[in-house]
C-alpha positions in Angstrom: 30.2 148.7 16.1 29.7 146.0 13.2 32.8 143.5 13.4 34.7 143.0 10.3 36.8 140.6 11.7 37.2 137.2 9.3 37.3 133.6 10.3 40.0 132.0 8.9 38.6 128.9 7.8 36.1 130.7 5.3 38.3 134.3 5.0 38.8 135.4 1.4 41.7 137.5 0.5 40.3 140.7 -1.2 42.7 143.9 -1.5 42.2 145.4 1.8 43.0 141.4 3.3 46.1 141.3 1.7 47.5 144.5 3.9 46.2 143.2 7.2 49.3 142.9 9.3 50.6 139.1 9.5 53.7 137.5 11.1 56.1 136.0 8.8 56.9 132.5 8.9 59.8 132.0 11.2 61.8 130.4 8.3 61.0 132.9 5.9 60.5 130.1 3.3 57.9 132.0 1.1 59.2 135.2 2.1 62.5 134.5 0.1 62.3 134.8 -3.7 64.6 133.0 -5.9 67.7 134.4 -6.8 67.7 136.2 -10.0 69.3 134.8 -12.4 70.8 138.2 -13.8 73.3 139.0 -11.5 74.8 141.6 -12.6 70.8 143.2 -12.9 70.9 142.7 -9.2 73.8 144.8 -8.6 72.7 147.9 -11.0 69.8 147.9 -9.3 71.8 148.0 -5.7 74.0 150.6 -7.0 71.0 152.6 -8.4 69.7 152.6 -4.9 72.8 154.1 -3.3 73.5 156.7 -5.6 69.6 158.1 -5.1 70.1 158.1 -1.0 73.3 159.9 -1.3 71.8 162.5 -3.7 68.6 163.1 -1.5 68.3 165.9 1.1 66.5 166.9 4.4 63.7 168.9 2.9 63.7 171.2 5.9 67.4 171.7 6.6 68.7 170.8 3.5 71.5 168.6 4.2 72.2 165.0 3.1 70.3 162.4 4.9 73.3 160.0 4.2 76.4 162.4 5.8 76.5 159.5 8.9 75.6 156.6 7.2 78.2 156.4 4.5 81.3 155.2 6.7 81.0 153.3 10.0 82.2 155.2 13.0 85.6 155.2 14.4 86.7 152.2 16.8 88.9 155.0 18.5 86.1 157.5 18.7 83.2 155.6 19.4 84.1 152.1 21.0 80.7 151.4 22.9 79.2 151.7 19.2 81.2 148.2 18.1 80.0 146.9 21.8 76.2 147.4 21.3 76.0 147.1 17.6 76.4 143.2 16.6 75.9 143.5 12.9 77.7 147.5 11.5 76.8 148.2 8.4 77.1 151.6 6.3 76.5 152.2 2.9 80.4 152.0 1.8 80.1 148.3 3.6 76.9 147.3 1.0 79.2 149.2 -1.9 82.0 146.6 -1.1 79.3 143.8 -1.8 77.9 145.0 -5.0 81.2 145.7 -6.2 82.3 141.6 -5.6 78.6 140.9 -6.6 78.1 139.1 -3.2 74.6 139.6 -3.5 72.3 137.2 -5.3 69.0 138.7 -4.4 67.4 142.2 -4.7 66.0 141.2 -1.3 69.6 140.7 0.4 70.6 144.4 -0.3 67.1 145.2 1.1 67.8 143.5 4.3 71.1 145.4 4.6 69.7 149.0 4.2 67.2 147.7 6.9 69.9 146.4 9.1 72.1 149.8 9.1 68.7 151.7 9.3 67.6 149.5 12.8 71.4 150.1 14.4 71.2 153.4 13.7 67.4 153.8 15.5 68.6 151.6 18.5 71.6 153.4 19.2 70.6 157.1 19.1 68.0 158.8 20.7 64.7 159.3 19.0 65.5 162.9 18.9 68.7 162.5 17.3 69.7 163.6 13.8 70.7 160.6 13.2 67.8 158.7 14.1 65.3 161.1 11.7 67.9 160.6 8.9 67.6 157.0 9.4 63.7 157.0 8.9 64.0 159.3 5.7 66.5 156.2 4.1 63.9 153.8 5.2 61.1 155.3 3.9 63.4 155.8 0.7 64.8 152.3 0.5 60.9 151.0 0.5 59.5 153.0 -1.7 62.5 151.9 -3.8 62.0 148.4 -3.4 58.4 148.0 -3.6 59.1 148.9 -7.8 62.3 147.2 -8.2 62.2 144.0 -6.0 60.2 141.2 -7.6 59.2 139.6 -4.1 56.5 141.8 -3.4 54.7 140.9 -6.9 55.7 137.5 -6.4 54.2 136.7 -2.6 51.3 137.8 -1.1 51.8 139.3 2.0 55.3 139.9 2.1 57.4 141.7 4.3 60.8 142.4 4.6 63.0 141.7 7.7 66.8 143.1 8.2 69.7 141.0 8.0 69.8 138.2 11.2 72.5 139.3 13.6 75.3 136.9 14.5 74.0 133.9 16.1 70.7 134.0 15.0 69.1 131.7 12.3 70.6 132.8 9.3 67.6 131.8 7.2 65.2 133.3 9.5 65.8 137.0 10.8 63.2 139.2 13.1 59.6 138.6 12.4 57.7 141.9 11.3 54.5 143.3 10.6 53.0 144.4 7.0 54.1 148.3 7.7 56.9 149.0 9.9 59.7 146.1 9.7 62.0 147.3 11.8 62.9 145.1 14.4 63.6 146.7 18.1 66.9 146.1 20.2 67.3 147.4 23.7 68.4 151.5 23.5 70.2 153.1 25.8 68.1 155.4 28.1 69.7 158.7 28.9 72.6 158.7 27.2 73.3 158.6 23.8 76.1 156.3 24.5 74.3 153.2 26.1 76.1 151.4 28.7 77.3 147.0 27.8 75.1 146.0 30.2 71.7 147.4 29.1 73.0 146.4 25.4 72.5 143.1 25.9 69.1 141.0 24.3 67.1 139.3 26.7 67.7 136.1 27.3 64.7 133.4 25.7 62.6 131.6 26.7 63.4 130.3 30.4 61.5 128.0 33.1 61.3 130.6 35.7 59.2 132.7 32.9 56.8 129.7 32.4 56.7 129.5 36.4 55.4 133.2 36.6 58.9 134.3 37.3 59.7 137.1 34.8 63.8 136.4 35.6 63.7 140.8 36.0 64.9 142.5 39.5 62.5 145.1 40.8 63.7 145.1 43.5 64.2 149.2 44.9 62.8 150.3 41.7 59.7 153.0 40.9 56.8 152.7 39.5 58.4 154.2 36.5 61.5 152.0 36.1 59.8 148.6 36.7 56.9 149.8 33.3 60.2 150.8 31.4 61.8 147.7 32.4 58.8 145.8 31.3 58.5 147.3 27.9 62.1 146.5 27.4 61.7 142.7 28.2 59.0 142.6 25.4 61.0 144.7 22.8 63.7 142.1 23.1 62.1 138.9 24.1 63.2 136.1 22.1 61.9 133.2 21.7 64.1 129.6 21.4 65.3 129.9 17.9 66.6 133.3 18.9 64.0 135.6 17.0 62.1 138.7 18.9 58.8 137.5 18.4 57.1 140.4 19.1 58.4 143.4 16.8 54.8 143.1 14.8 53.9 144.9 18.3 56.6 147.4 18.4 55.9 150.5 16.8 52.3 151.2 15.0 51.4 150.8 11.2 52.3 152.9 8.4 49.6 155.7 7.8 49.5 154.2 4.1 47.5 151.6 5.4 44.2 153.4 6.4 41.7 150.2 6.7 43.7 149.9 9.8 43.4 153.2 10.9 39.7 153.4 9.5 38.8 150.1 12.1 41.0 150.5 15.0 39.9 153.9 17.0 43.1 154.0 19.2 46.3 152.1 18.2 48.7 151.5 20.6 52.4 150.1 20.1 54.9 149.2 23.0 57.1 152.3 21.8 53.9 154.1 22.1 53.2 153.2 25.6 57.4 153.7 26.6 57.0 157.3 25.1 53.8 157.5 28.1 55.8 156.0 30.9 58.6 158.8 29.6 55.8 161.6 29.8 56.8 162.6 26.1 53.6 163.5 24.2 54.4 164.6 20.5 57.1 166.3 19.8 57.5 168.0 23.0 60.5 167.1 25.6 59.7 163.8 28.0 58.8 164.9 31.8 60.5 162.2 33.0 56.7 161.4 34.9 55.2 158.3 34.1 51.2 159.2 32.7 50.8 155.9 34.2 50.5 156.0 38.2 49.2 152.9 38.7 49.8 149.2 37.5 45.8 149.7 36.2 46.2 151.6 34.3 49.7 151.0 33.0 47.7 147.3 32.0 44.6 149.5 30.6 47.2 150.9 27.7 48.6 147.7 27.5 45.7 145.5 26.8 45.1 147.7 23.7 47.6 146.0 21.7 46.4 142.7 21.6 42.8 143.6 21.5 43.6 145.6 18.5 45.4 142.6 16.7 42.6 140.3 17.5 39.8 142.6 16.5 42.0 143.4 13.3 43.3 139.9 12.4 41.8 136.8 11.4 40.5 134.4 14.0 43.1 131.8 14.1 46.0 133.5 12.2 49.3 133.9 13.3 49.1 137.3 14.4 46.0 136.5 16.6 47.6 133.6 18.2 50.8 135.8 18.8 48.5 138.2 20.1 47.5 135.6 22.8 51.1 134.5 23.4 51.6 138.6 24.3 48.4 138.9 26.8 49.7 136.4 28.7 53.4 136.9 28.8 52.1 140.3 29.9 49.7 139.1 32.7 52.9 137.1 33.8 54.8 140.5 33.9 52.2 142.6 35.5 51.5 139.8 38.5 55.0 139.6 39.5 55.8 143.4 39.4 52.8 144.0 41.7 54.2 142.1 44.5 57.6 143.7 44.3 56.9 147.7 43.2 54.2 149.6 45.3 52.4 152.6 43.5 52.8 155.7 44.8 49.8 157.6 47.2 47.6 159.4 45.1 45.3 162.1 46.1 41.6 161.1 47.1 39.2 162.8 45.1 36.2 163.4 47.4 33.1 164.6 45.8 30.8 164.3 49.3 30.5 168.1 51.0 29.0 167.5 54.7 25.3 167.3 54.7 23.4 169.8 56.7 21.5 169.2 59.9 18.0 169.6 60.0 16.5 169.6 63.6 12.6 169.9 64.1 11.9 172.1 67.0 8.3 171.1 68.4 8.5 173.4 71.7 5.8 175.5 69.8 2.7 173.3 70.0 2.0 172.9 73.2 -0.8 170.1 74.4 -4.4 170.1 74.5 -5.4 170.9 78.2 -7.3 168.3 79.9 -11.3 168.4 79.7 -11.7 169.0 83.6 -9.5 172.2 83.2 -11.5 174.0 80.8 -13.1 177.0 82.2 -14.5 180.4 80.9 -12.8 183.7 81.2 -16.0 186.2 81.4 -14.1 189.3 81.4 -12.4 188.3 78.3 -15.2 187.2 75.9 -17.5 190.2 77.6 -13.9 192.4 75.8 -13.9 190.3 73.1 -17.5 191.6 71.9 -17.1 195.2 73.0 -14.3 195.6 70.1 -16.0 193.6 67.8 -19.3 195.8 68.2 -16.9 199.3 68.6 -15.2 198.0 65.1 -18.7 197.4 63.5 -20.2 200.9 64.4 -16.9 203.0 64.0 -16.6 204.2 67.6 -13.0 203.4 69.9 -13.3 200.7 72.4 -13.9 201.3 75.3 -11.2 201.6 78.1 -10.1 199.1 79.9 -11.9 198.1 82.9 -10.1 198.5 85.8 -10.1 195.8 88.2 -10.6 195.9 92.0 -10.1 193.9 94.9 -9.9 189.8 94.4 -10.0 190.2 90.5 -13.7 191.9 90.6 -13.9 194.2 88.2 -16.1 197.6 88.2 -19.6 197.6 86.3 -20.1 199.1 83.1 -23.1 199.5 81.7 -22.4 199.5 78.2 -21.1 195.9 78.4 -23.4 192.8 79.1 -23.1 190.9 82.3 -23.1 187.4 82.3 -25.3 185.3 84.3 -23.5 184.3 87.7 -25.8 181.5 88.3 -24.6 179.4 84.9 -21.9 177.4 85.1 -19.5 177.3 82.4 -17.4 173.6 82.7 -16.9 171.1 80.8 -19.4 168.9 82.6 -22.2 171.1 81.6 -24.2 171.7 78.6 -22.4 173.4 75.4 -22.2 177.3 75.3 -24.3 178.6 72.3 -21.6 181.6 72.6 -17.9 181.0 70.7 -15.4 180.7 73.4 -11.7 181.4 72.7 -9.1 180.9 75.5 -7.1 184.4 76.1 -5.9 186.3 78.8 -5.3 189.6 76.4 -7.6 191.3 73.8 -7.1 190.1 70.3 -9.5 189.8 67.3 -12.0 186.7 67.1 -11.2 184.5 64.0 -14.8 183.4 63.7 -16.3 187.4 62.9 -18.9 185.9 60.3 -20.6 184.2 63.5 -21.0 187.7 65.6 -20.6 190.4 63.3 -23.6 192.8 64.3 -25.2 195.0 60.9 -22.5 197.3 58.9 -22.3 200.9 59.0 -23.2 202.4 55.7 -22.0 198.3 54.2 -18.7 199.1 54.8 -16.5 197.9 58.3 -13.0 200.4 57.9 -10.4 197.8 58.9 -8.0 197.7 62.3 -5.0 200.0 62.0 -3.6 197.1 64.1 -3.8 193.8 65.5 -3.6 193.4 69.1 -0.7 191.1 70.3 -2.1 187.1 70.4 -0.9 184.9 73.0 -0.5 182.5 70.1 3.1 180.9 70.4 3.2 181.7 66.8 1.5 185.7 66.9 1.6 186.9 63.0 2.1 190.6 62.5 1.6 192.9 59.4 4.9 193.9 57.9 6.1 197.1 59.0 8.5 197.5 55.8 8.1 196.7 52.0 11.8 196.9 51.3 13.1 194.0 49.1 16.1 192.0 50.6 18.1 190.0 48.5 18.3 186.3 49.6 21.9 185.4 50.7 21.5 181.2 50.0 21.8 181.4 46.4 25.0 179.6 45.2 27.9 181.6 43.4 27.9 182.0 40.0 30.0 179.5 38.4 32.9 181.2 37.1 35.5 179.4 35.0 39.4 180.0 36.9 41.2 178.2 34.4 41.6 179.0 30.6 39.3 178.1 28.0 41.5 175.3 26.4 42.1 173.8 29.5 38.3 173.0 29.9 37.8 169.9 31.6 34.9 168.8 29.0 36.2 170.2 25.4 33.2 168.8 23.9 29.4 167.4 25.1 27.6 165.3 21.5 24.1 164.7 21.8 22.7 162.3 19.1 19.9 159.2 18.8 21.5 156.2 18.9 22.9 154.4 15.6 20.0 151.1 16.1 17.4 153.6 15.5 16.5 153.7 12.0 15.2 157.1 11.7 15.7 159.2 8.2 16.6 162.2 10.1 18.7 161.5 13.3 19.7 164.1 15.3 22.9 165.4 16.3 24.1 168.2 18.3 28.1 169.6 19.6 27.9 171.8 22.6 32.0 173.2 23.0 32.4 174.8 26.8 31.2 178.1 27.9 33.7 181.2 27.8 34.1 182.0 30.9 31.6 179.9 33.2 31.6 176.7 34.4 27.5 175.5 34.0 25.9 175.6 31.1 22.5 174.5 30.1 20.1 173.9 27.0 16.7 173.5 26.0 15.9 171.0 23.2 12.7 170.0 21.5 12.9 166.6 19.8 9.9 164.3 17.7 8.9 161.0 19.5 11.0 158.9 17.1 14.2 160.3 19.1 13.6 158.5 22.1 17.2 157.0 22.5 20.1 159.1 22.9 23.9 158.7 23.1 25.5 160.9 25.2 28.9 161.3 24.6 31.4 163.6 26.8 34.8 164.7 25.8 37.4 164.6 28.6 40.5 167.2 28.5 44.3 165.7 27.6 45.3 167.1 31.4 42.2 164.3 32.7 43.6 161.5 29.8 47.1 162.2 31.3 46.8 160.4 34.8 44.5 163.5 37.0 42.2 161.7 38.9 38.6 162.8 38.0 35.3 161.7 37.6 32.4 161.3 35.1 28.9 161.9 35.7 26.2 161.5 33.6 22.0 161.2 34.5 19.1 161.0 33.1 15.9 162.4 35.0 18.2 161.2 38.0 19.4 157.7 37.1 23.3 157.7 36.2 24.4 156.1 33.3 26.6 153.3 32.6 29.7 154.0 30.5 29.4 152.0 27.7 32.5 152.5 25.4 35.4 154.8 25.1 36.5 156.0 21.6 39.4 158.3 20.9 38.4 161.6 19.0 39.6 161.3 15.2 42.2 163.9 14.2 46.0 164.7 14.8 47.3 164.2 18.1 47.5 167.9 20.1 45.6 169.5 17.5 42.1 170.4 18.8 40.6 167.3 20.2 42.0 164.8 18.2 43.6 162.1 20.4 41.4 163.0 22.9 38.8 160.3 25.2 35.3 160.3 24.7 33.1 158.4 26.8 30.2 156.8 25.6 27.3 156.6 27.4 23.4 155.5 26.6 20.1 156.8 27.9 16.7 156.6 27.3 13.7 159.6 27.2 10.3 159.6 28.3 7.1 161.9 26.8 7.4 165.7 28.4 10.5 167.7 29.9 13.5 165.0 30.4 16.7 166.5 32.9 20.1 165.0 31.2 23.1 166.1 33.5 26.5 165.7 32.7 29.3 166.8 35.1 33.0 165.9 35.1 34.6 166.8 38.5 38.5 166.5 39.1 41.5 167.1 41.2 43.3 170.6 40.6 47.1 170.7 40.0 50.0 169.6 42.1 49.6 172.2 45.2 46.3 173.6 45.2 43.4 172.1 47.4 39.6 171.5 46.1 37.9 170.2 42.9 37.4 172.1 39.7 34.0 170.9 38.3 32.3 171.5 35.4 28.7 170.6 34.5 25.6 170.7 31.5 22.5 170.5 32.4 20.1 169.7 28.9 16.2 169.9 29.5 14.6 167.6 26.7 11.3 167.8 26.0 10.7 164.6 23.5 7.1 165.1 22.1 4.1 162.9 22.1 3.4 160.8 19.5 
């Protein structure tokens, strides 16, 4: 991917530059524009603001969106609210203001919406009425303020920030991003009432922090409590003039600003990542199971958000030095946590089945006999040539002599007596005659050497074959009867539904570097109902390089062990990238991992494989694998 990231010592501002997320000076000092010098244009303009939030309505429900923000609550009712909230503000408290014409600034009654919106968000739960309501006001009150307040015409790059809470800098206020401005306190977990003690900020900047120490007890916690506690110290991490330094990395960019969206393939935020640890995935009710189990991969989501800034930002800026100020606060984190919180067993995926035994028998070939013990069985080859001349001439054999006293067998005059006086041994001259070794009748395998003249041309063939004392006799089949073979493997059926396929989606296409006019690009989406599929593809010479990129299911994104094969003609591949699918999140495969991997063909038939093998649900044994086998045949030039 072509970097578009800009040095700053040579970066020009251009109109996408100027929405590229910075941090705020800490002072505000060009953030602030001078007061107006029409007061009472200031306060019309206030007042113009209220009355349009307390006419606008839920366009789903209907109601207000400003019932619970236009009085603060009850001290009687409610006095944890007064506890966690430093700074209460409604809109009756900003009415108070413009009616005394306290404010001097369009931007001061900005940072007071801002403020009431943030108490509202940190207090309730994200589910809450009154946390949607809030983010309707906010999305009013800027798109108010980006007509009517004169600092964003007047500075580039500016941002507004909610009023500083009590004991902060009162010039400088939470540092924020280009899109969301909010700055993140510490909510309360379960409870929509949050307890004093988790309502305190984190304290700043310390020596045990700089000594590795991260000052939090994990001691007796999970897995999941220590990476919510984490994410909390970074929400509310000040630094030593009391601001939380990194709200640019608390929630993700507005969707207005698409050249983010457009460069970055998978954003990440910390409330992002807490929403993970919760097991909360769109609008759908947290699990209370981390998607997280283990401190890799809990640092694998992590690493995400500054990557992204760096890769987004300027070399050099602000926001990419912050960025480096985050990694390694992090790393700090995420080193001391290791040694105090153990991750949980997780199943072993085991992809080796045991390997068969192959055992050569050689009891069959039995060894040459010596050259002294080579002798000649008469009777036999005198047999031998009786049923190769009865064959030749059509007539039965004759019957088998019978044999008399110390192996002597009766005369017959219609076979040929040897000679007594020669002596057949291996010390004596060569027998003209073929001699095979047998002790029963069988069929010479050298007939061309004896066979007397046909009959008519023709020699009817044996209705048999004598038994052989051959360790390995062969014998014509008695039956043509097919039998199926019982070592084929089982067809791979599918036991799970369609949309829980592990691989959602296989792409086939030549690699971006080649500069081809026509590339090629192919989606293969799971079979029905089986497991293994397969194609055949016929590409031109040119196509020689090929991305393979593999789609893996939400259930596999979600923490289920698994694992990712992919070959060419037998070599396995080397991931090279992972890049989220583009789309909405839970709608087809958008949000979903795609891995990336690179392979190149040869001339002829090439064998690409891909196969994706993973752990089944909690409580059921085995693997569920699925598998593509592609047979490419990448013509000659």
């Amino acid at each position: 991917m072509e970097s578009r990231k800009r040095k700053a010592s040579n970066a020009t501002p251009s109109d996408g530059a100027t929405k590229r997320i910075r941090l705020v000076n800490s002072k505000h000092t060009t953030a602030s524009p001078a007061p107006s010098s029409d007061t009472g244009a200031v306060q019309q303009i206030g007042q113009q603001l209220v009355n349009q939030i307390k006419r606008s309505n839920d366009k789903t429900t209907g109601h207000p969106i400003s019932t619970l923000f236009l009085t603060l609550p009850s001290r009687k009712d409610l006095p944890d609210y007064y506890t966690f909230t430093r700074l209460p503000i409604a809109i009756d408290t900003i009415e108070r203001k413009l009616a005394a014409k306290a404010y001097g600034t369009v931007t001061e009654i900005e940072s007071d919406f801002k403020r009431m919106v943030q108490n509202a968000k940190d207090y309730n739960e994200q589910a809450s009425r009154a946390f949607s309501d809030a983010e309707k006001i906010r999305k009013l009150v800027f798109n108010y303020m980006k007509i009517h307040n004169p600092a964003y015409r007047e500075v580039e790059g500016y941002v507004s920030f909610p009023t500083p809470l009590p004991g902060k800098d009162a010039e400088g206020g939470a540092q924020t991003n280009g899109t969301r401005s909010e700055t993140p306190a510490k909510r309360g977990k379960a409870s929509a009432t949050p307890a004093v003690e988790e309502s305190k900020p984190a304290a700043s900047a310390s020596a045990e922090v700089e000594e590795n120490q991260s000052g939090l007890d994990f001691a007796g916690k999970t897995l999941q409590q220590a990476q919510q506690m984490i994410i909390d110290e970074l929400l509310t991490y000040t630094d030593d003039e009391g601001l939380e330094i990194y709200t640019p990395f608390a929630m993700l960019p507005s969707r207005k600003l698409e050249d983010y969206y457009k460069f970055i393939k998978y954003p990440v935020s910390l409330k992002g990542v807490a929403k993970r640890i919760r097991g909360q995935h769109g609008r759908n009710d947290p699990t209370g199971i981390t998607d997280f189990k283990s401190w890799d991969k809990f640092g694998e989501e992590m690493a995400f958000i500054w990557k992204n800034a760096r890769d987004y930002n300027e070399d050099g800026s602000e926001m990419y030095l912050l960025a480096n100020d985050f990694e390694e606060h992090f790393n700090e984190l995420l080193e001391d946590v290791r040694s105090k919180v153990d991750e949980p067993s997780q199943p072993k995926l085991k992809l080796g089945g045991p390997k068969p035994k192959v055992t050569l028998s050689l009891s069959g070939n039995k060894p040459s006999p010596a050259p002294g013990a080579v002798s000649v069985d008469n009777e036999a080859l005198a047999r031998q040539r009786q049923m190769v001349s009865a064959g030749a001439n059509g007539f039965a054999t004759q019957q088998r002599p019978q044999y008399g006293v110390n192996g002597t067998s009766h005369s017959n005059p219609q076979i040929p007596t040897l000679d007594p006086s020669r002596s057949y041994t291996a010390g004596s001259h060569r027998s003209p005659e073929p001699v095979k070794l047998e002790t029963r009748p069988s069929q010479s395998p050298a007939l061309n050497a004896v066979l007397p003249s046909l009959t008519n041309g023709t020699m009817p063939p044996p209705s048999f074959r004598p038994n052989s004392s051959s360790p390995h006799p062969t014998q014509l089949p008695t039956s043509y009867h097919y039998t199926a073979p019982t070592l084929l493997p089982p067809t791979p059926v599918r036991t799970y539904p369609l949309e829980n396929a592990l691989i959602p989606l296989i792409t086939l296409k030549t690699h971006p570097h080649l500069k081809i006019p026509s590339p090629f690009h192919l989606e293969i989406s799971p079979h029905p109902t089986l497991a293994t599929q397969s194609r055949t593809l016929t590409l031109p010479h040119t196509h020689y390089f090929l991305q393979i990129s593999p789609t893996i299911s939400r259930r596999l994104s979600s923490g289920t062990p698994y694992k990712c094969f992919v070959t060419v003609n037998g070599t396995r591949l080397t991931q090279r990238d992972t890049v989220v699918e583009s789309g909405e999140v839970g709608q087809g495969i958008g949000g979903l991992r795609r891995h990336v991997y690179e392979g190149s063909l040869a001339q002829g038939v090439n064998r690409v494989e891909v196969e994706v093998a993973a752990a089944r649900a909690e409580g059921k044994e085995g693997l569920d694998v699925e598998r593509f086998v592609g047979f490419v045949n990448l013509m000659r030039a």
